[in-house]
N, C-alpha and C positions, 0 to 999 in steps of 0.2 A: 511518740508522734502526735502533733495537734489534729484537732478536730477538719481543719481546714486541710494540712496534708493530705486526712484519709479519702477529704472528699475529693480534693485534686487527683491524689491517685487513681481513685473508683474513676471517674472521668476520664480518665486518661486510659486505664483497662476495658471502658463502654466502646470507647473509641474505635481502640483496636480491633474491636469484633464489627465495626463495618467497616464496608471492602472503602477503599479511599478513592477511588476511582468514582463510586456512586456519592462520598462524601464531597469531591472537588464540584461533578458538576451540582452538585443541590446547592454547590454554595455559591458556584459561579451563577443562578437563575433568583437566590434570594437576594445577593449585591445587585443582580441589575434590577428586579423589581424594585427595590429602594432608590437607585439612582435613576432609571429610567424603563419606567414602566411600560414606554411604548417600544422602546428595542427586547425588552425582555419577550415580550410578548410576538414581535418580529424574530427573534433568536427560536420561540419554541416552536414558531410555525415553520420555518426555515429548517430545522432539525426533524423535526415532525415530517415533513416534506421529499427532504433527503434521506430519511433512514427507511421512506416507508419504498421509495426508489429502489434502494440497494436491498431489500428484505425478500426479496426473490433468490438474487446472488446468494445472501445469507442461510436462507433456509436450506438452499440444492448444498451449500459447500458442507454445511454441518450435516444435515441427515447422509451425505456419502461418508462423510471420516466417520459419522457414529458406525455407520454400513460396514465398512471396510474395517473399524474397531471390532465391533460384533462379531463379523463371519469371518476372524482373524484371516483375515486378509492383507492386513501391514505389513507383515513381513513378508510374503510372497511378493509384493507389488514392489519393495523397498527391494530383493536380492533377485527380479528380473530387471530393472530399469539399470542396478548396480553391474550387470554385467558389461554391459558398451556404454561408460556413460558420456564419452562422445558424443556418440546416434543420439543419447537422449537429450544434449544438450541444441545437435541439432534442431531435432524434430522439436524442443521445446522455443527456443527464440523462432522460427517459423509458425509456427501455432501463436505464440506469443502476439506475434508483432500482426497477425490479422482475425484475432481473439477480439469480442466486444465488452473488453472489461476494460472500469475508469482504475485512476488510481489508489483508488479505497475500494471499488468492486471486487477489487482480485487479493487484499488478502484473505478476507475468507477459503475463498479456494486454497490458496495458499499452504495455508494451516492445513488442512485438509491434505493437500500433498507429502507437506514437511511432517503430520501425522502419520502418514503412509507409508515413510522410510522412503521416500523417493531422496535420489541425493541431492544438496544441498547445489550443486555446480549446473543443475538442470535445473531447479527449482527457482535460480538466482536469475538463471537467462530467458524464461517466462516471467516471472516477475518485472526486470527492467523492460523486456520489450513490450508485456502487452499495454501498458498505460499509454503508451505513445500512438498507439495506431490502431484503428479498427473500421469496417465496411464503413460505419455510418458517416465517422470521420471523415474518410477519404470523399467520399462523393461530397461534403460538404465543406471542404478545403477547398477541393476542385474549382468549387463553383465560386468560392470567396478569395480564394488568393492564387488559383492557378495551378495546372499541373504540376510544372518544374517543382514548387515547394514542397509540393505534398508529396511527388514522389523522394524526394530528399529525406522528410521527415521518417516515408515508409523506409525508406536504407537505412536510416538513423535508428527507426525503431529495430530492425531485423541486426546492424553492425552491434550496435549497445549490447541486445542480448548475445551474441553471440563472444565477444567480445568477455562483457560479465561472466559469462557462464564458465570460459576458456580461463580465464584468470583466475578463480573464483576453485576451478577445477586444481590447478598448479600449486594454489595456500593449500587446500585442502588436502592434498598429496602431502604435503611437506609437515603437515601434521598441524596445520592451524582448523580455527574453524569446524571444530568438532561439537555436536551435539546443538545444534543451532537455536533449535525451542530454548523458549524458559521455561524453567520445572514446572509451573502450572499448566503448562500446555502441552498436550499428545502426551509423548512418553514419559513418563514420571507424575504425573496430573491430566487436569482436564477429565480425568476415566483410568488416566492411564492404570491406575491398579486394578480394576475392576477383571479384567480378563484377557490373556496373552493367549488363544490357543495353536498348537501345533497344526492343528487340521483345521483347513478350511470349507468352513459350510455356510454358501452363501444363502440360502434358506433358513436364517438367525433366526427367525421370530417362532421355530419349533422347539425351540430350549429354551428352559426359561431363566438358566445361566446365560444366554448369548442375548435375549431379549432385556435380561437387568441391563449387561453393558451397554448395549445401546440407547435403554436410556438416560443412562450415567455420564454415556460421551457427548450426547446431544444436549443434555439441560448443562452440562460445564463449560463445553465448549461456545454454546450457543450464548450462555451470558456472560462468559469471559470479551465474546467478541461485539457482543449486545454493547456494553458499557464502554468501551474505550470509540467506538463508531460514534456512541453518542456524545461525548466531549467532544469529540474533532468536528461533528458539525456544529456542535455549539459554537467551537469555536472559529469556524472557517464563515460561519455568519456575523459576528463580531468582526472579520476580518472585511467580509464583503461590504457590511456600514461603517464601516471606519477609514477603510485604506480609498480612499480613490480613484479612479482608474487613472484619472491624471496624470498621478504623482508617477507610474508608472511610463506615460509615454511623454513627460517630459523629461526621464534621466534617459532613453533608449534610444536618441539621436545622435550622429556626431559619427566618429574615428570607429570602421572594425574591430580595432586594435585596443579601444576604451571599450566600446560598448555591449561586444560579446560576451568577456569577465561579467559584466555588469547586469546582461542577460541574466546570465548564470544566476548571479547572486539575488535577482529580483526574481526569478524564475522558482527557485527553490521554496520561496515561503507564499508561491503565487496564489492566492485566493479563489482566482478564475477555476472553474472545469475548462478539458481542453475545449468542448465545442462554445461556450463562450468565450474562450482566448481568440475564436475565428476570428470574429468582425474585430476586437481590436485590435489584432495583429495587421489584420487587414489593412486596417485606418492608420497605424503606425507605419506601413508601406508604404503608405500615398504619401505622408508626411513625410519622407527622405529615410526612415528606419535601416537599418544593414538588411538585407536578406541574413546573411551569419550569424546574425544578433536574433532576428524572429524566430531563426529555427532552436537557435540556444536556447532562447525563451520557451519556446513549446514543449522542447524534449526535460530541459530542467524543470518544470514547473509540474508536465504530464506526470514523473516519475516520483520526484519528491514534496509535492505541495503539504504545507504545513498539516494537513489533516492525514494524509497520507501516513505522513511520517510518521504522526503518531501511533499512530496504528501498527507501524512494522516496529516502531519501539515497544509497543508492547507486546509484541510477538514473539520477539528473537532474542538473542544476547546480545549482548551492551556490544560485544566483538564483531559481531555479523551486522548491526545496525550502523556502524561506524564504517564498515566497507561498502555496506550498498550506497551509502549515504558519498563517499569516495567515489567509486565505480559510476555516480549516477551524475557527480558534477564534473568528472574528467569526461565522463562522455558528453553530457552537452558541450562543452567546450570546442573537443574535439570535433561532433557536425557541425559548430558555429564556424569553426576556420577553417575546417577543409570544405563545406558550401561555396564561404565566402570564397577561398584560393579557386575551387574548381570553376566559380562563377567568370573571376578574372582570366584565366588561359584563355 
């Protein structure tokens, strides 16, 4: 082997031993320094910004899984919830759909849950409903586009979860959709070897076996979820100075029949948070927009916006990622034309 192979090899083995995730975005922040010095620096405040927003969500979701990791509590909480997971799919899209978490607030929590052994069919219809609706939302829909919409969006948000969770429940019966984490995360990683115990002793921090794991759950989990938050705002700011809003409310006019589909599909990679989607939605109204079309836009974008995504892509398996992502653009679809149809009767 030349000299040059061994060095190429060593390089390629240095590599390996850092996480890629922290590799993409160092590299995504030294390209734009070289190409644009004043967006990169708009990108780090932006992200900066955002992460420092959700670092509350982040802190409550990881110190409770480390919680419930420690004072083994996962399986207690994972084979009461398993007993009616109906009721708990209930109680979870109702909680969900008037919960005050954004589309990237709530997976922390998430993990957190799906740590916890909670089933996957409940955890799926919290998940789609709470992005979509919450107190602050509401009163400021209200005030910007009117009750009828907002009350639309809040059945959108409560039918989706409910809906998600009921289907979600039916694969998972039938033996899909098992084991939903990735092995770095909760069970198998994250901690997860650190300490399984039989008894639960929610007073952890008198053992000093139950106080290692928690803080083995909390530094793994907390920077597993640290890093993937922090590319998706990198990147949903890159998205924010590049995409225009324009470009968006000038494909959103025209035919229900066109522009719902096309909701959808602008919706999903939408850049906007919901409560900036307000006033454009809004102004897309005045402008002749569908009502069908605005709510499609709201509930696809709320649930799946490209930074979002990211983040439950790195969360779950390729299997589970591909269904929410399914479950998340049939249901907008579905509030867009049954609005639209209920609007016409």
């Amino acid at each position: 082997m030349t000299d040059l192979s061994l060095t190429v090899s060593g390089a390629t083995r240095a590599l390996r031993r850092f996480d890629r995730v922290w590799l993409t975005l160092a590299a995504l922040f030294l390209v734009l320094t070289a190409v644009s010095p004043r967006q990169a620096w708009d990108s780090a405040g932006f992200t900066f910004d955002a992460f420092v927003w959700i670092l509350p969500f982040l802190l409550v979701s990881v110190l409770l899984a480390a919680w419930l990791k420690a004072a083994g509590a996962d399986r207690l909480i994972g084979a009461t919830v398993s007993r009616s997971v109906p009721v708990a799919i209930l109680l979870a899209a109702a909680a969900g759909a008037f919960s005050p978490f954004c589309s990237c607030g709530v997976v922390p929590l998430i993990a957190a849950l799906l740590a916890a052994g909670v089933p996957l069919p409940a955890v799926m219809a919290f998940w789609l409903a709470s992005p979509i609706m919450d107190p602050e939302m509401f009163v400021l829909m209200w005030a910007s586009v009117g009750l009828e919409l907002t009350l639309a969006k809040t059945a959108a948000a409560l039918g989706l979860g409910l809906a998600g969770g009921f289907a979600t429940l039916g694969l998972a019966r039938a033996g899909f959709l098992q084991d939903p984490l990735r092995a770095e995360v909760g069970r198998g990683g994250c901690g997860g070897g650190a300490l399984a115990p039989a008894d639960v002793n929610w007073a952890f921090w008198r053992e000093p076996v139950r106080r290692a794991a928690f803080g083995a759950e909390a530094r793994s989990i907390g920077l597993f979820l640290t890093k993937w938050l922090l590319l998706a705002f990198a990147l949903e700011s890159l998205m924010v100075a590049w995409i225009p809003a324009d470009f968006i409310a000038t494909h959103l006019g025209g035919e229900p029949l066109k522009t719902i589909p096309l909701a959808v599909v602008l919706g999903v990679p939408a850049y906007l948070n919901g409560y900036a989607a307000i006033p454009l939605v809004g102004g897309l109204l005045d402008m002749g927009m569908a009502p069908g079309a605005a709510l499609a836009f709201l509930v696809a974008g709320g649930v799946t916006s490209l930074p979002a995504s990211m983040a439950v892509f790195a969360l779950v398996r390729r299997g589970v990622f591909v269904w929410y992502l399914v479950l998340s653009g049939l249901g907008a679809l579905l509030a867009g034309f049954g609005y639209q149809a209920w609007l016409m009767i």
